[in-house]
RODO-712692 format. One record per residue: residue number from 1; z, y, x of N, C-alpha, C in turn; residue in one letter. Coordinates in Angstrom, 1 decimal, decimal comma, always signed. Layout:
num; n.w; n.v; n.u; ca.w; ca.v; ca.u; c.w; c.v; c.u; residu
NUM; Z; Y; X; Z; Y; X; Z; Y; X; A
...
This chain:
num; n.w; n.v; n.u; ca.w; ca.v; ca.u; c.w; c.v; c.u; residu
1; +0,0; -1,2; +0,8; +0,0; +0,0; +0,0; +0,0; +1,2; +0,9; X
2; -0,6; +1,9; +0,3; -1,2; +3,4; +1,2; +0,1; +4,6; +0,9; X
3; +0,2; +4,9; +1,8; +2,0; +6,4; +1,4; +0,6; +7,5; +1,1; X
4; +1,4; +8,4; +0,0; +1,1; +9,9; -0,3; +2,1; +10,5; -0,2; X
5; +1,5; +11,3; +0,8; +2,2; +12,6; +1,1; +1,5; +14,1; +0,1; X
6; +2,6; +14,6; -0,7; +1,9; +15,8; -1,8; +2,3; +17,0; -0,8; X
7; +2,1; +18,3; -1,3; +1,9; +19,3; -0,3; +2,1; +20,2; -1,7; X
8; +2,4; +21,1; -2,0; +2,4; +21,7; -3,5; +3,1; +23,2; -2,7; X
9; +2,7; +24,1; -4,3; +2,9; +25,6; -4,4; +3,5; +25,6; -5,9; X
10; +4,2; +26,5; -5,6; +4,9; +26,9; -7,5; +3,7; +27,5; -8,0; X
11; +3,1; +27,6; -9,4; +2,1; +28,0; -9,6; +2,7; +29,1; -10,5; X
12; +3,3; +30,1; -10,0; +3,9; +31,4; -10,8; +2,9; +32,6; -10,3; X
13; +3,5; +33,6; -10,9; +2,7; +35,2; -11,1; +3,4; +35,4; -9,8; X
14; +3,3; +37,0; -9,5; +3,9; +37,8; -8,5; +4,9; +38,4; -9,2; X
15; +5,8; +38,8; -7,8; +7,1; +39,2; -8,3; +6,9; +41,1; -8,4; X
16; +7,3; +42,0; -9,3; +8,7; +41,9; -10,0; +7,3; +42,1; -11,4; X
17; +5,7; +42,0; -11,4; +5,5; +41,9; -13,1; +5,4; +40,4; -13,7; X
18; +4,8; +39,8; -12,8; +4,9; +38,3; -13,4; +5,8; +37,6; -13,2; X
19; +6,5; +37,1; -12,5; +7,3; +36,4; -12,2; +9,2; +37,2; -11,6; X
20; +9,9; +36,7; -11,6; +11,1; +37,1; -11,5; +12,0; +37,2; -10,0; X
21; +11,1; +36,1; -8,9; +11,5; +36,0; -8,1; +10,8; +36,4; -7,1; X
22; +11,3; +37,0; -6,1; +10,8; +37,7; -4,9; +10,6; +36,8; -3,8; X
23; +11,5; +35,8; -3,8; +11,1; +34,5; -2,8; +11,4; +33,2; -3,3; X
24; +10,4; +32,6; -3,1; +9,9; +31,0; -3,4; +10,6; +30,0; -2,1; X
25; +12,0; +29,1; -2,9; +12,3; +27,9; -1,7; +11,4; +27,2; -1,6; X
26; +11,2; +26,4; -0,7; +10,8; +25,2; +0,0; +11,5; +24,3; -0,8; X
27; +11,1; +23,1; -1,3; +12,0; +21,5; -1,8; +11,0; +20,7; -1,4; X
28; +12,3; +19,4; -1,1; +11,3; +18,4; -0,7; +12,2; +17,4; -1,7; X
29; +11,4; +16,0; -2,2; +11,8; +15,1; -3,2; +10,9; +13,8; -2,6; X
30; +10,8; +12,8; -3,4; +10,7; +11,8; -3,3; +10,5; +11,3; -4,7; X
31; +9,1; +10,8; -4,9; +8,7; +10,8; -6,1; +8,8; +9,1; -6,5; X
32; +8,6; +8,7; -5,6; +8,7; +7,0; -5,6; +9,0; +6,2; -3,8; X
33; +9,3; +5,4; -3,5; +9,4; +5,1; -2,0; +8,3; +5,2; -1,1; X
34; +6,5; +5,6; -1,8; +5,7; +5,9; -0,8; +5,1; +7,0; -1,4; X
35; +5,5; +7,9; -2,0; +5,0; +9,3; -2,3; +6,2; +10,4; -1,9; X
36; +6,2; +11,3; -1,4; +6,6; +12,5; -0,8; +6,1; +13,6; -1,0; X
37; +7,0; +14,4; -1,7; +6,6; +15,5; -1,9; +7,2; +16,8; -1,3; X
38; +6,8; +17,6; -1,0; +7,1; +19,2; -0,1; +6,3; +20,1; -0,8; X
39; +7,4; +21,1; -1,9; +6,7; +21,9; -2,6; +7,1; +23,6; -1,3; X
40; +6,2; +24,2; -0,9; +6,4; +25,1; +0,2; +7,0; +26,7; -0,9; X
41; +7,6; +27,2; -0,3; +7,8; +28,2; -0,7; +7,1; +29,6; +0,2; X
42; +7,0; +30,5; -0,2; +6,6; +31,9; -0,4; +7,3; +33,4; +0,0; X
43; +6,8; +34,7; +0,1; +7,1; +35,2; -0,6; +6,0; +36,0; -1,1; X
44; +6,9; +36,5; -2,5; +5,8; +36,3; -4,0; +5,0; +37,9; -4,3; X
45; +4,9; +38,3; -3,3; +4,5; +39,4; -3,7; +2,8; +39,6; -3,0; X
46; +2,3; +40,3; -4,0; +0,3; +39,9; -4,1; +0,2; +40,1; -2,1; X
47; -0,7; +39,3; -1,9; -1,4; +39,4; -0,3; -0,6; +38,4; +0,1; X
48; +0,7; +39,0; +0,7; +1,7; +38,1; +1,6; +1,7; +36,7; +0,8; X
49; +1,6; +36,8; -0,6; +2,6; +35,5; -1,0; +0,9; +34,4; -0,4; X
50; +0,0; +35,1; -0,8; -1,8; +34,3; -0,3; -1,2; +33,3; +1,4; X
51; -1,1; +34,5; +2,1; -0,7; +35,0; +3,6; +0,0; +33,6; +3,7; X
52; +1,0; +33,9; +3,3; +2,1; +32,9; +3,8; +2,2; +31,6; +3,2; X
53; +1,5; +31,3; +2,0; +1,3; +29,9; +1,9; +0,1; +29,4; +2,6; X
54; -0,8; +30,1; +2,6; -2,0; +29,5; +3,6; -1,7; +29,3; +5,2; X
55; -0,2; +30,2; +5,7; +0,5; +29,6; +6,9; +0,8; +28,8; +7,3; X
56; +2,1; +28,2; +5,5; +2,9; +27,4; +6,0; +2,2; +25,8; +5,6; X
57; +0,8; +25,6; +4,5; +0,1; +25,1; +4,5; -0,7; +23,9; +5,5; X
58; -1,1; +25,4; +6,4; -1,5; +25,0; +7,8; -0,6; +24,1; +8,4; X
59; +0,5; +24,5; +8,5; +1,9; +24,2; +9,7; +1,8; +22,9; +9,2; X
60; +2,3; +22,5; +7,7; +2,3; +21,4; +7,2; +1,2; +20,7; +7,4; X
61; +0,2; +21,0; +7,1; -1,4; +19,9; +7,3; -0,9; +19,1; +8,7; X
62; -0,8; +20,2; +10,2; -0,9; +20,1; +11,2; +0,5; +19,2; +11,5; X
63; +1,3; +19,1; +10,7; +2,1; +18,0; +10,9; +2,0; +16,9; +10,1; X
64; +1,1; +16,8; +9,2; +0,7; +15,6; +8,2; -0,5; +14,8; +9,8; X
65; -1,0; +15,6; +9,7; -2,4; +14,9; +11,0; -1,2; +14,1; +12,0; X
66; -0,7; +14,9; +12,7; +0,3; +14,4; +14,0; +1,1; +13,5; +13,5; X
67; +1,6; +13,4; +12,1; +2,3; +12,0; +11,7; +1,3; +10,8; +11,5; X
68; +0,3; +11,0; +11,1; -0,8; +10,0; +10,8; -1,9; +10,1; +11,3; X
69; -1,5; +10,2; +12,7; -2,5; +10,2; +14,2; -2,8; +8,9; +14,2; X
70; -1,9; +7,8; +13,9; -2,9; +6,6; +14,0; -3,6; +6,0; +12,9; X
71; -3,8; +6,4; +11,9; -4,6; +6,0; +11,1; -6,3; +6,2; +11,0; X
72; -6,9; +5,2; +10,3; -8,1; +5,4; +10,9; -8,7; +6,4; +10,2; X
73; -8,4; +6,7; +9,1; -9,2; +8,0; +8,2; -7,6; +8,3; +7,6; X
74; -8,1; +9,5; +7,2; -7,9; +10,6; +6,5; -8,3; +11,4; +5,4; X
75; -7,5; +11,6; +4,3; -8,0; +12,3; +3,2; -7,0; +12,9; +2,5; X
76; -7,7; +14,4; +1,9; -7,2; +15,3; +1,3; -7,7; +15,5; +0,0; X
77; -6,7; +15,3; -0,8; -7,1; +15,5; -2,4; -6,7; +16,9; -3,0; X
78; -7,1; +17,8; -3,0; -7,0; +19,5; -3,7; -7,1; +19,2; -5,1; X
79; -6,3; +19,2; -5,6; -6,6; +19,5; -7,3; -6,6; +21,4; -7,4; X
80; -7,6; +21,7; -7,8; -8,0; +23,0; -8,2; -8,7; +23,7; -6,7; X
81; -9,1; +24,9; -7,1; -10,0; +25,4; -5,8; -9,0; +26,6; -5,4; X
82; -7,9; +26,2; -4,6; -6,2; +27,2; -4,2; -7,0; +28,0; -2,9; X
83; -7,3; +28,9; -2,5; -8,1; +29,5; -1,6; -6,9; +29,0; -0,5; X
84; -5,7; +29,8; -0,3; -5,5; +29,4; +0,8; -4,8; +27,6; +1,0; X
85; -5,3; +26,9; +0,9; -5,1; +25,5; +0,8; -6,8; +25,4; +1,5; X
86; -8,1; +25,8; +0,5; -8,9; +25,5; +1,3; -9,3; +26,4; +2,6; X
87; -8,5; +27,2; +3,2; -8,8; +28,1; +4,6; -8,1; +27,8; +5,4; X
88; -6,6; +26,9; +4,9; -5,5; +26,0; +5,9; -6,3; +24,8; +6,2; X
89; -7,2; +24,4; +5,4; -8,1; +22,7; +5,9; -8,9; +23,3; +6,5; X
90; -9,6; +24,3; +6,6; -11,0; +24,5; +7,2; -10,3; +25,1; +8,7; X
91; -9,3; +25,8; +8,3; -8,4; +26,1; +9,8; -7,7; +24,8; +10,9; X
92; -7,4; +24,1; +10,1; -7,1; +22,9; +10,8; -7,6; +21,3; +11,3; X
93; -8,7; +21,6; +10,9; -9,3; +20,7; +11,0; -10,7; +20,2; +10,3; X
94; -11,6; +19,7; +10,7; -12,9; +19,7; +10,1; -13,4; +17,9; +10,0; X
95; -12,5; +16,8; +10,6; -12,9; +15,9; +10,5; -12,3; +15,2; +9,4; X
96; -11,4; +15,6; +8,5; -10,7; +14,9; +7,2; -11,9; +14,9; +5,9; X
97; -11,8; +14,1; +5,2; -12,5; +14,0; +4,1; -11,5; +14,7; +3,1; X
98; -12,3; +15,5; +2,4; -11,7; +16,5; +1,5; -12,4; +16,7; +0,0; X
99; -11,6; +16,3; -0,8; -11,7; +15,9; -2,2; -11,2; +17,1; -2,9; X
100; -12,5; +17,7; -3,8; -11,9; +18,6; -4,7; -11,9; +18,3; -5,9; X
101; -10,5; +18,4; -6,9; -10,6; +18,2; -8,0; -10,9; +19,3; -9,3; X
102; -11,6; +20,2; -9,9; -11,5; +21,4; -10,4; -11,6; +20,7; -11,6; X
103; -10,7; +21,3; -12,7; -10,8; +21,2; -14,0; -11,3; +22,4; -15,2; X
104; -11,0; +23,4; -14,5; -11,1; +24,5; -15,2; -12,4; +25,4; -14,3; X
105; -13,5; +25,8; -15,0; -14,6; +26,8; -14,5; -14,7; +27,7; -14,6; X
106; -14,0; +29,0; -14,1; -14,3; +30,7; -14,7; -15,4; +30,9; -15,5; X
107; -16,5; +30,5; -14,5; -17,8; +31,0; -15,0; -18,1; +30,0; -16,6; X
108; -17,4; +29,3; -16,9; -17,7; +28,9; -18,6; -16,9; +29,0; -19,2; X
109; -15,6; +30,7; -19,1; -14,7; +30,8; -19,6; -15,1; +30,9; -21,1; X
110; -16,3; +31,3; -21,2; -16,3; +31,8; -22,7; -16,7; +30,3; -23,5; X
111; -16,5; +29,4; -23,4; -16,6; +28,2; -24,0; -15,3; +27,6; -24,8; X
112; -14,6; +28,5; -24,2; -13,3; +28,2; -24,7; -12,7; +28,4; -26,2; X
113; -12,0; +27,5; -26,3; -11,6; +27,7; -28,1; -10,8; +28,9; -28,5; X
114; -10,0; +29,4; -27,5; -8,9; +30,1; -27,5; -9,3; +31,5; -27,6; X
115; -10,2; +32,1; -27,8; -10,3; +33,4; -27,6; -10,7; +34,2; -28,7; X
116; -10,5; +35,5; -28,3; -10,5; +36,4; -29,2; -11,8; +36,8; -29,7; X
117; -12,6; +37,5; -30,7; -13,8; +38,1; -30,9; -14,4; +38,9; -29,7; X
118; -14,0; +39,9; -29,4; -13,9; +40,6; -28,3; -14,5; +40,1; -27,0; X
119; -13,9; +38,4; -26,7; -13,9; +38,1; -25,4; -15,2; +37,8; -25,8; X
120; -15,6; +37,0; -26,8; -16,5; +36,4; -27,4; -17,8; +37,0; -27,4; X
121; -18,0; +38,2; -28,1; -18,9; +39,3; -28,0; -19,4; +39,5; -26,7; X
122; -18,6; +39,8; -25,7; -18,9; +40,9; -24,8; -19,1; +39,8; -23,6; X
């Protein structure tokens, strides 16, 4: 059986109009005996909060590789297109196979059930 290692970001606003907090902890958990998870924290204010998860991202990748230097391949599963997630893998490395999962498309927002006349129209 193959270990996962997760890598995660709180998926909140910025602090003080969206969100409440000015700095994001780090936690780490254990989801089952071969899954691991390290949700990284932040701080949440627009630029820096980009900044510094695409840092500590990196740091993390770069110690995900060096733990599993001896394996023969490698792979990254991205659920969603997180800019700095994909500029920490292209910064760290270019030989991993990299899996993007997108569910949601901007560009066919207006397909959506949920909207107003307005969004609709225009």
């Amino acid at each position: 059986m193959h270990r996962i290692d997760v890598i995660n970001v709180e998926p909140v606003g910025t602090y003080p109009k969206h969100y409440n907090k000015l700095f994001l902890k780090s936690k780490n958990w254990l989801l089952d005996s071969n899954i691991k998870s390290k949700q990284l924290g932040s701080i949440n204010i627009p630029i820096l909060k980009q900044l510094s998860r695409r840092l500590k991202a990196e740091r993390e990748i770069k110690k995900w590789l060096k733990s599993n230097n001896n394996c023969d391949s490698k792979h990254i599963i991205i659920y969603g297109l997180y800019l700095p997630y994909l500029k920490a893998i292209k910064r760290v490395s270019d030989d991993i196979k990299i899996t993007g999962i997108v569910t949601d498309l901007p560009e066919f927002d207006e397909l959506s059930y949920n909207q107003n006349i307005q969004k609709k129209v225009c």
